[in-house]
C-alpha positions in Angstrom: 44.1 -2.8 21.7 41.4 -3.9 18.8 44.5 -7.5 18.7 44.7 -7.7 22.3 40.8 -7.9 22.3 40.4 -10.6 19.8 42.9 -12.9 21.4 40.7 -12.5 24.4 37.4 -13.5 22.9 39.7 -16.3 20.9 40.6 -17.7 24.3 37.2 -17.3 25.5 35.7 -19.2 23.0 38.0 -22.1 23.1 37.5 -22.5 27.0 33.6 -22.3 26.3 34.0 -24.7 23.4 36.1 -27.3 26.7 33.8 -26.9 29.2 30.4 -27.3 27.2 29.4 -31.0 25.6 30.4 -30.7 21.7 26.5 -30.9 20.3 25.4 -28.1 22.9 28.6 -26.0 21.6 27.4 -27.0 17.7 23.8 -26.0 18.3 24.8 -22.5 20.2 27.0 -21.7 17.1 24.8 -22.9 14.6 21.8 -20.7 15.7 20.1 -18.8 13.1 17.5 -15.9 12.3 15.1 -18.1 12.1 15.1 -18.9 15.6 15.1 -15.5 16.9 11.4 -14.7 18.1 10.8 -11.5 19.2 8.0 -10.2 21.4 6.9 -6.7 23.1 3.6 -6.3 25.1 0.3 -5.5 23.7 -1.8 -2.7 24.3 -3.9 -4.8 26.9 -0.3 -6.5 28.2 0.6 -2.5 29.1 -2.6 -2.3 31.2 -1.5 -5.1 32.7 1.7 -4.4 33.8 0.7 -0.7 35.0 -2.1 -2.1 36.9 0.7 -4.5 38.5 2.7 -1.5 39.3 0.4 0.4 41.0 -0.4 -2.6 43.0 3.4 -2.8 44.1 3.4 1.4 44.8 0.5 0.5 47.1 2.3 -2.3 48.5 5.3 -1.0 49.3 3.4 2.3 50.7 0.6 0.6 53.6 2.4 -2.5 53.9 -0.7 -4.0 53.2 -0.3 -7.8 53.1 -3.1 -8.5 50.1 -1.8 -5.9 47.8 1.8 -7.7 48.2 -0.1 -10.7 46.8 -2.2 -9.3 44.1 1.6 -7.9 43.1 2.6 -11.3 42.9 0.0 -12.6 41.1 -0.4 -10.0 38.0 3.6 -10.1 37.7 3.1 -14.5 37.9 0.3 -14.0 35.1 2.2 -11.4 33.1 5.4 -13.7 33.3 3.8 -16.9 32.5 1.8 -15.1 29.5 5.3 -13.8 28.1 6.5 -17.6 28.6 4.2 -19.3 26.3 4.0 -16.7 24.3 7.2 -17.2 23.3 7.4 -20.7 22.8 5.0 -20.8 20.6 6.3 -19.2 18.1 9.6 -21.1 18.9 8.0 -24.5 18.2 6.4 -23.4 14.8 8.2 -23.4 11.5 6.8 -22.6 7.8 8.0 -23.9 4.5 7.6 -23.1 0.9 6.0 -25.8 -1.1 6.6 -24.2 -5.0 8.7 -21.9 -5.4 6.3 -19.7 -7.7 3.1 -18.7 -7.0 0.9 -16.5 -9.5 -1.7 -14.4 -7.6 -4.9 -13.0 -9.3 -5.9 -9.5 -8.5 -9.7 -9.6 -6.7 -9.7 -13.1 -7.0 -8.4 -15.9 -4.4 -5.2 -16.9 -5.7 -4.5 -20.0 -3.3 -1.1 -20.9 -2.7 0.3 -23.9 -0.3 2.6 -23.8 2.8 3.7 -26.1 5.2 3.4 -25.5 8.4 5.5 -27.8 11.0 5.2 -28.2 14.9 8.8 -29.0 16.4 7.0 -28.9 20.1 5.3 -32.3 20.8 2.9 -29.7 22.7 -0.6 -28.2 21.0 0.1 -24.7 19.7 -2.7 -22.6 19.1 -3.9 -19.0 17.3 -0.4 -19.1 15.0 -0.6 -16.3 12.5 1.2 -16.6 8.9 1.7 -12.9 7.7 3.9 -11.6 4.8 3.9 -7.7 4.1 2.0 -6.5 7.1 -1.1 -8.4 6.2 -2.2 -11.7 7.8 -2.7 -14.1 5.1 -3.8 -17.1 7.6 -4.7 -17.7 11.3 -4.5 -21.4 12.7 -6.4 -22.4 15.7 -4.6 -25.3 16.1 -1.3 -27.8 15.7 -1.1 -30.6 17.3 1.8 -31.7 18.7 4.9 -33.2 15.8 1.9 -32.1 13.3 2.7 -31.5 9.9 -0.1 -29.5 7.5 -0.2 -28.0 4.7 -2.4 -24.5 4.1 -3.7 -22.9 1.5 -3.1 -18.8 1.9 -4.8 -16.6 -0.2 -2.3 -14.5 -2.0 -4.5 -12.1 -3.2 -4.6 -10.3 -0.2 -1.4 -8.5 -0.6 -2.7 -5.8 -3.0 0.1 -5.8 -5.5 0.4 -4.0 -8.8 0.9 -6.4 -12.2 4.1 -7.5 -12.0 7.0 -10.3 -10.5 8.3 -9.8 -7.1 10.6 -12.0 -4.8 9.5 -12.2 -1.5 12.4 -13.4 1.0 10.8 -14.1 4.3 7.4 -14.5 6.1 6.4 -13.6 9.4 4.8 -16.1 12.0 3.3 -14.2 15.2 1.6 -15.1 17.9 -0.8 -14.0 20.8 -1.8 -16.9 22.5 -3.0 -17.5 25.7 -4.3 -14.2 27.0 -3.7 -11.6 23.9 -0.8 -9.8 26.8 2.4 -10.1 24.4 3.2 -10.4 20.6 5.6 -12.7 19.7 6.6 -13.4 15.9 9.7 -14.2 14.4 10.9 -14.5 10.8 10.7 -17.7 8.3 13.7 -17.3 4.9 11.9 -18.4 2.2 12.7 -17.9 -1.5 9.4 -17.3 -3.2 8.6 -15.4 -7.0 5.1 -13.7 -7.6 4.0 -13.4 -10.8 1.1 -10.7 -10.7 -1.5 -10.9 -13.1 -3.1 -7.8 -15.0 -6.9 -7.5 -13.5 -9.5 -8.7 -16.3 -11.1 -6.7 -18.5 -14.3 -7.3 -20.6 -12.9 -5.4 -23.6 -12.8 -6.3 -27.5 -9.1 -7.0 -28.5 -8.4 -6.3 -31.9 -8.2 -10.0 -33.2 -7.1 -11.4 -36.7 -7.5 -15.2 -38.9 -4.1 -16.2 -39.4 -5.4 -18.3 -42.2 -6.5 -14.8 -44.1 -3.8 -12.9 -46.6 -4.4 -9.5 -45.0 -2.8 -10.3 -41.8 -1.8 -6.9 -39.6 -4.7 -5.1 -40.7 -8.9 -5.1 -41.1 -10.7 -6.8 -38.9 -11.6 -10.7 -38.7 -14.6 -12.0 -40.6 -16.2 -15.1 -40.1 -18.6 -17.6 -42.3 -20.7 -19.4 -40.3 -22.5 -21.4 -42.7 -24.3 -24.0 -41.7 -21.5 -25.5 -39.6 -22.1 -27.7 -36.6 -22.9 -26.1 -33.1 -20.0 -26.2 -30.9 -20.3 -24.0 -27.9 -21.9 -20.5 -26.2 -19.8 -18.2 -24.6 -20.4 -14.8 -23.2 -20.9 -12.0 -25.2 -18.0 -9.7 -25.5 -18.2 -5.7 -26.6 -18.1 -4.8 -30.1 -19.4 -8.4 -31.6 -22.7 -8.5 -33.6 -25.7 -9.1 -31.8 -27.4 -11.7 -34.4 -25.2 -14.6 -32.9 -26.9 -13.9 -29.6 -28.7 -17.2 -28.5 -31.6 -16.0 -26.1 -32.8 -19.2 -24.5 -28.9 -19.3 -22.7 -28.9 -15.2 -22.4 -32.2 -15.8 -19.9 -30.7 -18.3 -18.0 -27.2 -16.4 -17.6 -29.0 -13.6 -17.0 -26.4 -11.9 -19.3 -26.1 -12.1 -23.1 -24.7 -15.4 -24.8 -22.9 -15.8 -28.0 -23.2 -19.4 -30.4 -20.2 -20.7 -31.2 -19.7 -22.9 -34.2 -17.2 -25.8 -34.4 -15.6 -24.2 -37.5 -15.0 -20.9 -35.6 -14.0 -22.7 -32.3 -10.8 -24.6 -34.4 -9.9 -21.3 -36.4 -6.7 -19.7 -35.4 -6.9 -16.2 -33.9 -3.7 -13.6 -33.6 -4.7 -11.2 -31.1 -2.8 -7.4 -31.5 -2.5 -6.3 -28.3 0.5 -3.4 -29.5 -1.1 0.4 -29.0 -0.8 3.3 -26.5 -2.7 1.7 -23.8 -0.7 -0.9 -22.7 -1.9 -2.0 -19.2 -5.5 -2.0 -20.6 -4.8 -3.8 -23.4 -3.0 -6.5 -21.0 -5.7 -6.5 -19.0 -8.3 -7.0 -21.4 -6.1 -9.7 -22.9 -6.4 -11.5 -19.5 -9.8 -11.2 -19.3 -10.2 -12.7 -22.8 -8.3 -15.8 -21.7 -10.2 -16.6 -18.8 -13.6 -17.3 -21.3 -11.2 -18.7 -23.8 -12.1 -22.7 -24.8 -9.5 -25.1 -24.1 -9.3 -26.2 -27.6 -9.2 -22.7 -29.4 -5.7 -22.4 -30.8 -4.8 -18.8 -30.7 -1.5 -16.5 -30.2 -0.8 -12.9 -29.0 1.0 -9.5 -30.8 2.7 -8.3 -27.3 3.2 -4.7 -27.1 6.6 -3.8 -28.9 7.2 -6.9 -30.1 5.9 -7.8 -33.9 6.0 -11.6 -33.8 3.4 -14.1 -32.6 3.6 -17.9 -31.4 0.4 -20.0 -31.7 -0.7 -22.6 -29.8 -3.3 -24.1 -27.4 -4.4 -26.1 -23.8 -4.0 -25.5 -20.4 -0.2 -25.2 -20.6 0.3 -22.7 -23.5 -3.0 -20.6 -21.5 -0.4 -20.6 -17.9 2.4 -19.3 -20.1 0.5 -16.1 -21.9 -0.7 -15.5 -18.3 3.0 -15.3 -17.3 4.3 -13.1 -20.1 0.9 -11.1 -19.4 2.3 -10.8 -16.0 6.0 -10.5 -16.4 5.8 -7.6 -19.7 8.1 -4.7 -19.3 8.4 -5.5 -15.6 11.6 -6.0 -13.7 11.6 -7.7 -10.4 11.1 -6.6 -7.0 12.6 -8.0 -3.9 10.9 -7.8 -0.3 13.3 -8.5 2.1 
């Protein structure tokens, strides 16, 4: 039976595939996930529809000729709501700009999308969400426009980490808030979750000094040139504090001296604390100076690699992000 069955649908097929023109048959076949929108009433779409029903009980009971065409009316609006509803989420399509984005906990970690309109129509109140939250709400595309957005990643609330997210979610409610329509957007897209700062001292060492892996770093000052102030950070001595720059701050300022600024610093960020000491390695590279040439002890690891500028910042950011942490697919 299961044979005879697929010879039928065979059959059925190949006389669709004659009678229909060959793009129409190509686009029907072709059809994907991504243009499946689904859509189910809202809470104020279910008054609607009840109040509509009553209207037809009524109707139907007395005979009465205006509750016949209030009927008609609330099912007209409740059908012509569904309508555009749904095409507006049809016309609307989302792509992925970079295909890794690395998101800041408690800070706005913008990240870029494109958003296309197919429809040479406006569409309006479009909705960008990803993991039940609503990262972005557009009050308007104008018709064949293409624009790019900035989402704050942020707003997920994830944990340190990497994580692959596989699709996004584009809803809708316009025009009267009745129905929900959304539909789901593929993309390939990696996280990299960064530990939260922390104002912390990290045990920190000269590479230039013999005793390397143990005591604690010890500058000369001298009478070198003035370089920089930076904020203070726990544990460091409280004579370098410069209180013309801690009054305007309003919080306590460190000098910085250009022979200090060039040294290179090996942090050991190896102990029993791990995610604080991650975090408070974070921290420390967000006051870092772009010129300080420094390196990092990771935990269970015994080797460092120095270096310096933007670039070699982004990557200790990464392996802040990435340590001892496998990824994790959304699908």
């Amino acid at each position: 039976m299961k044979s005879q069955d697929l010879s039928t649908s065979f059959l059925f097929l190949r006389r669709v595939r004659a009678l229909l023109p060959q793009q129409l048959f190509e686009k029907l076949v072709k059809k994907t996930n991504n243009a499946r929108v689904y859509i189910v009433p809202s809470a104020i779409g279910f008054y609607f529809s009840f109040i509509a029903f009553v209207l037809f009980l009524i109707a139907i009971s007395y005979g009465h000729n205006l509750a016949y065409f209030s009927t008609f009316l609330f099912f007209s609006f409740v059908s012509i709501s569904a309508v555009v509803t749904n095409e507006s989420v049809h016309a609307i399509s989302v792509e992925v700009v970079d295909q890794i984005a690395r998101v800041q906990p408690g800070t706005a970690s913008p990240y870029r999308l494109r958003v296309i309109n197919k429809s040479r129509k406006d569409q309006y109140d479009i909705a960008i969400e990803c993991l039940g939250k609503t990262l972005i709400l557009v009050d308007k595309l104008s018709g064949l426009e293409r624009r790019d957005l900035f989402v704050d990643l942020s707003k997920l609330d994830l944990e340190r980490g990497q994580y692959k997210l596989n699709r996004l979610s584009l809803s809708s409610r316009f025009p009267f808030g009745l129905f929900y329509a959304w539909k789901w957007m593929n993309v390939e897209l990696k996280l990299l979750v960064r530990p939260k700062p922390l104002i912390k001292q990290v045990r920190c060492f000269d590479h230039s000094g013999q005793d390397f892996g143990g005591g604690s770093l010890s500058m000369q000052i001298g009478n070198d040139e003035y370089h920089e102030t930076r904020g203070h950070r726990p544990g460091e001595s409280l004579s370098r504090i410069d209180r013309r720059h801690s009054q305007r701050f309003n919080y306590p300022q460190i000098r910085v001296f250009t022979r200090e600024s060039q040294e290179a610093k090996v942090y050991d960020l190896r102990g029993e604390q791990v995610e604080e000491s991650l975090s408070a390695a974070c921290g420390l590279l967000q006051e870092m100076s772009p010129d300080a040439t420094y390196g990092f002890i990771y935990p269970g690891e015994h080797q460092f690699t120095l270096g310096s500028g933007q670039e070699f910042k982004e990557d200790c950011l990464d392996r802040l992000s990435i340590h001892s942490k496998s990824i994790v697919e959304f699908s």
